[in-house]
Each structure stands twice: as structure tokens, then as C-alpha cells.
C-alpha positions in Angstrom: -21.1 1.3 4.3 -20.8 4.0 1.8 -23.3 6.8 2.0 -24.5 7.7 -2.0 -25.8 11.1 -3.0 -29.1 12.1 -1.8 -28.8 10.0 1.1 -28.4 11.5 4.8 -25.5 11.7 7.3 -27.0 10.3 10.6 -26.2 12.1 13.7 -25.5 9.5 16.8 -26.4 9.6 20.0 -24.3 6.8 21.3 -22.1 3.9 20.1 -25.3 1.3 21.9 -27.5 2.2 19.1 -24.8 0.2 17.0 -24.1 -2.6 19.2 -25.9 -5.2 17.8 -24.9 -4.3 14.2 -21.4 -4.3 14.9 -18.7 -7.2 15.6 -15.0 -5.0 15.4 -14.6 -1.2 16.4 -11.6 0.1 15.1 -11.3 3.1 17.1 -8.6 6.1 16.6 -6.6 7.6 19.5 -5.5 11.0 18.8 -8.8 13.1 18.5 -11.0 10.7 20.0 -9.5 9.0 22.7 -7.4 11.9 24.1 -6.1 15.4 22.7 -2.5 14.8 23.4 -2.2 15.8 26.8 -5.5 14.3 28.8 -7.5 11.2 27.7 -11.1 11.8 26.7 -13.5 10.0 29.4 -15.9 9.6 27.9 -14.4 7.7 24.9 -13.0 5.2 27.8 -16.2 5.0 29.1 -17.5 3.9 25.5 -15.2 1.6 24.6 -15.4 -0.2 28.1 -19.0 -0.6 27.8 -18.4 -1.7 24.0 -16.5 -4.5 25.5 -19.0 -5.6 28.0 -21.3 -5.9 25.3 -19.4 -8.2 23.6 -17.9 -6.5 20.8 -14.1 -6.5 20.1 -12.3 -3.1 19.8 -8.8 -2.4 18.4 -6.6 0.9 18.6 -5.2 2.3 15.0 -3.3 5.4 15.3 -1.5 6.8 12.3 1.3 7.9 15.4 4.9 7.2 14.0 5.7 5.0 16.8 6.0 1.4 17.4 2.8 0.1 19.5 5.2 -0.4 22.5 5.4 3.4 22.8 2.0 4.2 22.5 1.1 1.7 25.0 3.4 3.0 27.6 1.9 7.0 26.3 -1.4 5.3 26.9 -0.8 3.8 30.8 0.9 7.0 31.6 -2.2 9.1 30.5 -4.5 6.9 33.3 -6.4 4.7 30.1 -6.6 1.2 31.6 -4.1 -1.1 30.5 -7.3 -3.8 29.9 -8.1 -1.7 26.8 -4.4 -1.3 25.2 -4.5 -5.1 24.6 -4.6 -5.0 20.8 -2.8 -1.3 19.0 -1.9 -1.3 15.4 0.0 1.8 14.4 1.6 3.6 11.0 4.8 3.7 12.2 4.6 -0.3 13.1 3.4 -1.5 9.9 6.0 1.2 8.1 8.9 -0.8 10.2 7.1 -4.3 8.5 7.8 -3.0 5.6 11.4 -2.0 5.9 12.0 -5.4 7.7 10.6 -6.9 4.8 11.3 -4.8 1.5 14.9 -2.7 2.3 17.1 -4.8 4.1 20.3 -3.4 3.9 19.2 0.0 2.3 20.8 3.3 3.1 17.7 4.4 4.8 17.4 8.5 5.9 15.0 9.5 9.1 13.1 12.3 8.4 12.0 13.6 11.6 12.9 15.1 15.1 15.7 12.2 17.6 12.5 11.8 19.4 11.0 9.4 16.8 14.4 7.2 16.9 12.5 4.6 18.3 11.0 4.0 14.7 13.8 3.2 12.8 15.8 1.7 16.0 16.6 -2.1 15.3 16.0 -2.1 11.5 18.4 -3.9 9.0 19.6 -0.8 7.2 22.2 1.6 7.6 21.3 4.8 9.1 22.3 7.6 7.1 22.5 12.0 8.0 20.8 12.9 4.8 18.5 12.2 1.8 21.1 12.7 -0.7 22.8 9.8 1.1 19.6 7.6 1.2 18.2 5.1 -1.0 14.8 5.8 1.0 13.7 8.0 3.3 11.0 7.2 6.4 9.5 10.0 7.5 8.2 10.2 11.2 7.6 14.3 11.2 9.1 17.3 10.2 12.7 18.1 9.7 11.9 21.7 9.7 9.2 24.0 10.9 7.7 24.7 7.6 6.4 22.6 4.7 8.7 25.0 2.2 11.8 24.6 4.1 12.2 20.7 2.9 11.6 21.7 -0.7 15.0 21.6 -1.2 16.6 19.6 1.6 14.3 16.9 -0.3 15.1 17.7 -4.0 18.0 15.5 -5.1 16.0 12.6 -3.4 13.6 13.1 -5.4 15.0 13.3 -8.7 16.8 10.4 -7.8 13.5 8.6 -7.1 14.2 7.5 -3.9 11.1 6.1 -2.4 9.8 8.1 0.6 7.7 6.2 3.1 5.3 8.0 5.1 4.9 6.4 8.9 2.2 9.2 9.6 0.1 10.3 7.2 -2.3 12.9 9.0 -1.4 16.2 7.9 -2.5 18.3 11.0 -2.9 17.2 14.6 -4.4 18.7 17.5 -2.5 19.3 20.8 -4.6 20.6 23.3 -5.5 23.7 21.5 -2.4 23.9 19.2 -2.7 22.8 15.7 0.7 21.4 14.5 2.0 19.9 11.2 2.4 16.2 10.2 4.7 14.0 8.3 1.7 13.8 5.7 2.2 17.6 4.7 6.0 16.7 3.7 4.8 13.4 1.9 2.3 15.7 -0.2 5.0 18.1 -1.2 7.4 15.1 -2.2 4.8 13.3 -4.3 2.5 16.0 -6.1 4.9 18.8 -6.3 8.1 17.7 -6.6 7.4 14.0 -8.1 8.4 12.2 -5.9 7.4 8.2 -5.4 5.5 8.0 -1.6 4.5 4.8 0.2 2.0 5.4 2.5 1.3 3.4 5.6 -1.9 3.6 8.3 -4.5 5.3 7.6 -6.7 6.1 5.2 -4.5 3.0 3.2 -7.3 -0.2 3.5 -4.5 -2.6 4.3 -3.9 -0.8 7.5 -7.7 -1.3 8.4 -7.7 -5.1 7.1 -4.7 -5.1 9.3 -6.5 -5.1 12.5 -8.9 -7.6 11.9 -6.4 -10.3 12.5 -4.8 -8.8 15.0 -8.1 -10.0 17.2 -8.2 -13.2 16.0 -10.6 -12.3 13.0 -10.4 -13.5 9.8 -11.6 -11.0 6.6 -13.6 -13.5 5.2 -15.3 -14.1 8.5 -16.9 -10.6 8.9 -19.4 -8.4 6.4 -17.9 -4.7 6.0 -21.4 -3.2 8.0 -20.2 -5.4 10.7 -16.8 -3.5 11.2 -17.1 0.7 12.4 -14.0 2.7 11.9 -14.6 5.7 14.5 -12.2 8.7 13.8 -12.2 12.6 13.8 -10.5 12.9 10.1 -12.5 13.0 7.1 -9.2 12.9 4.8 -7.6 9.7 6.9 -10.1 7.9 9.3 -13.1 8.1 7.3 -11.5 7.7 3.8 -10.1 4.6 4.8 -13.4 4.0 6.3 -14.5 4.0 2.7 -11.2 2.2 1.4 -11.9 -0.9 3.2 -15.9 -1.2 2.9 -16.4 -0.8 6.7 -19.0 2.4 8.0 -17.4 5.3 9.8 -18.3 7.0 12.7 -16.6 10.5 12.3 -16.0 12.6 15.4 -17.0 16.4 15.1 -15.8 17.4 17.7 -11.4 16.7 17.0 -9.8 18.4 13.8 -12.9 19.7 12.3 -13.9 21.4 15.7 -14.3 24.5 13.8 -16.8 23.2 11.5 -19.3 22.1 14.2 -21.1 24.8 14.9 -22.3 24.7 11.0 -22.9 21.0 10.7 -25.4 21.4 13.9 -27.0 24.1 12.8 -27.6 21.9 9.3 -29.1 18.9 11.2 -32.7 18.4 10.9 -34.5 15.2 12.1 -31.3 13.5 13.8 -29.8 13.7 9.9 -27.9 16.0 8.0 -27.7 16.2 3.6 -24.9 14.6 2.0 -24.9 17.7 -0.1 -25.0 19.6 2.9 -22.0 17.6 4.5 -20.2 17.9 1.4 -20.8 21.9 1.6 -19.4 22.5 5.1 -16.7 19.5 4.7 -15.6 20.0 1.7 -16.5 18.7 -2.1 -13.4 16.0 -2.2 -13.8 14.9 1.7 -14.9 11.0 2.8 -18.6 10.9 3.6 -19.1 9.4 6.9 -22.0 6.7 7.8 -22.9 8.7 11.5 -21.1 11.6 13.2 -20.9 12.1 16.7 -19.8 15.5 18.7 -17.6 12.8 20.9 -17.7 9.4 21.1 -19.8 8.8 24.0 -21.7 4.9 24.7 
């Protein structure tokens, strides 16, 4: 549901004013349902109540991970296991895509031993660097700083060695610490070096469209207004938002924390400018359909 200029951003007070618009949620996890460490209840609380009124949710993360680990991150952080049912993640479909496209392929993890579970069981051969590679997946960072993989990265590269992204944020939140994402290395490899990128999650449509079938739905079946991607990035959650033709529900309150203060001060009548949004947000930002501070029912 894109917004067009001149038109307002609503403010929401609950995801029940939506409930008899909507037939899919497509709900985020890292901003919205927890911070890393602690699970947000309220967000549980919303998408509990979403499902006793009858609407289907799914989980899309843009984590690195195969579903199977987020699940288990999930359960451990208290979320009930009844809402972990259906969890579509970057790193998952990026694995579909090695399965299917590079079988065989001398393929280079970017990222800390943590992440082996992404590339763990795939049909390449595992390689120690990218000059060995004939592609690269990148789960994370191989080094502290963007800069540092400039040239660790180089002869890749100019070899054109495609470089698939499994997590395409660029920041994250934990807790209160703000902390680098595979997306920051992908952007240095594809607009300053050259580099060919394959992107996977969000804000790609195909990772949205991805979760409709995952609950049994069918594309054809369902009207974009009646599908609500609910995310706290503007650059991921709510550009794919816009991608797929579904309305977004952006969440104030997760990586653009610091913004909040000026977009309530903005709000007038439950509604705030585009042109204002665009002012505090940022000119080349996703526009959402609604914002809440947190998702709350």
C-alpha cells in the first residue's frame, strides 16, 4: 500500500485496528519481537491475539541462520513454541540458492565459526579464502571494520566472483549496542569496489512472496492491502514492504530509536507529513503505511 506525496503517515494505536483488513502478518524478529537479549512482550502479546482473531502470522528475519536455529534462539528466549510454527530467514533462502545454483563451487564463508551452521551440509567445497572462491556467502563480518575487508575482498572482486549476502541489514541493535552487519560488507563489494552481490531476505520481494506459501497461501489468492509487513527498518523491512505491494507497519521504537522523539513531536491529528517523514527519515528512505512506537495489539 504505497503512501504517495502529500499523503500522511498514520500513527497506530494497535495492530486490532487492522484486523479486519488484513489476512497475512509478516512480522520481523530482531527489533520488534526482542532486542537480542529479552523478547519484547508486548509484541507476543500482539501476535497471540492476531492469531485468535484469525489472521495467519509468519516470522522473516534477515538473521544469517537456518530457521532451525532461530527457532531453538526463539524457545530459549521464553516466546512460545505455538508462534515459531512458520520462520522464513535470509540465511535459509541464501542456502536454497547455493543448493540450487553452485553445486560443487569453491564457495568462501565470510563471517565469524559461529555462523557455520549456514554453509554446514551444502554441496560445495569449503574454502579459507576469497581468492580461493568462486563465491563468497557472507553471514557477518570477517573483521571489525568495513575498511579492513577492502582488500581481503579485492582480488574477488576483480575476478567477479559473485558475493551472496545472507543478511542484508546493515546495523543491528543488541540491547543498547549498535553493531555492524553483513549488508555494510555487501555495500562496499558492490558500489565501491564493483563487485557482483546477490541479495537474499529482506527488502528483496521474493523473500516476502516467500512466506506466503509457506502458510498455505497462494499469491494469486491474496490482494497486497491484505498482507502487513511489520518491521523497525525503513532501508529493509519497509522497502520490501514497498517491493512486494504489501503495507508496512514500521516500528519507531528499534533502529531508528533515535529519531522518535522528532517524529512525535511532528504528529498532528494521529498523522504525520510524508514530507515530514521524509525530513526526519531521510529523502531516499521507504515510506511506511502506519508506524507504531512498538507493536502492541
Amino acid at each position: 500500500m504505497p503512501n504517495r506525496e502529500g499523503e500522511h503517515v498514520k500513527l497506530g494505536a494497535g495492530l486490532s485496528a487492522y484486523k479486519d483488513e488484513l489476512s497475512l502478518i509478516i512480522c520481523d524478529l530482531w527489533g520488534v519481537m526482542h532486542d537480542g537479549i529479552h523478547l519484547n512482550t508486548g509484541a507476543v502479546h500482539a501476535i497471540e491475539r492476531a492469531r485468535d482473531a484469525g489472521l495467519r502470522t509468519v516470522f522473516l528475519s534477515n538473521a544469517p541462520r537456518p530457521r532451525t536455529h532461530v527457532r531453538a534462539l526463539l524457545h530459549k528466549m521464553g516466546m512460545p513454541e505455538a508462534l515459531t510454527d512458520y520462520i522464513v530467514t535470509s540465511g535459509g533462502l541464501a542456502r536454497d540458492e547455493v543448493r540450487e545454483r553452485y553445486q560443487g563451487a569453491a564457495l568462501y564463508h565470510l563471517g565469524p565459526e559461529s555462523d557455520h551452521n549456514t554453509v554446514d551440509g551444502l554441496p560445495v567445497d569449503l574454502v579459507k579464502t576469497p581468492d580461493e572462491a568462486d563465491i563468497i556467502l557472507a553471514t557477518d563480518l570477517d573483521f571489525f571494520d568495513v575498511e579492513s575487508h577492502r582488500g581481503w575482498l579485492a582480488g574477488a572482486a576483480s575476478r567477479g566472483v559473485p558475493f551472496l549476502c545472507a543478511n542484508p541489514d546493515r546495523v543491528v541493535h543488541v540491547g543498547e549496542k549498535l553493531y555492524l552487519c553483513a549488508g555494510s560488507i555487501a555495500d562496499l563489494y558492490a558500489d565501491e569496489m564493483g563487485g557482483e552481490v546477490h541479495w537474499f531476505g529482506k527488502p528483496m520481494a521474493s523473500a516476502l512472496e516467500a512466506c506466503l506459501p509457506e502458510v498455505g497461501l497462494a499469491p494469486a489468492s491474496l490482494k497486497g492491502e491484505q498482507v502487513m509487513m511489520i518491521g523497525d527498518s525503513l532501508q529493509t523491512d519497509m522497502a520490501g514492504a514497498h517491493a512486494a505491494g504489501y503495507s508496512g507497519m514500521f516500528i519507531a521504537g528499534g533502529i531508528h530509536r533515535d529519531e522518535l522523539p522528532a517524529l512525535s513531536a511532528a504528529a498532528k491529528g494521529g498523522a504525520v507529513p510524508v514530507d515530514t517523514f521524509k525530513q526526519i527519515f531521510g529523502a531516499g528512505k521507504a515510506v511506511p503505511h502506519a508506524v507504531m512506537e512498538s507493536l502492541v495489539w
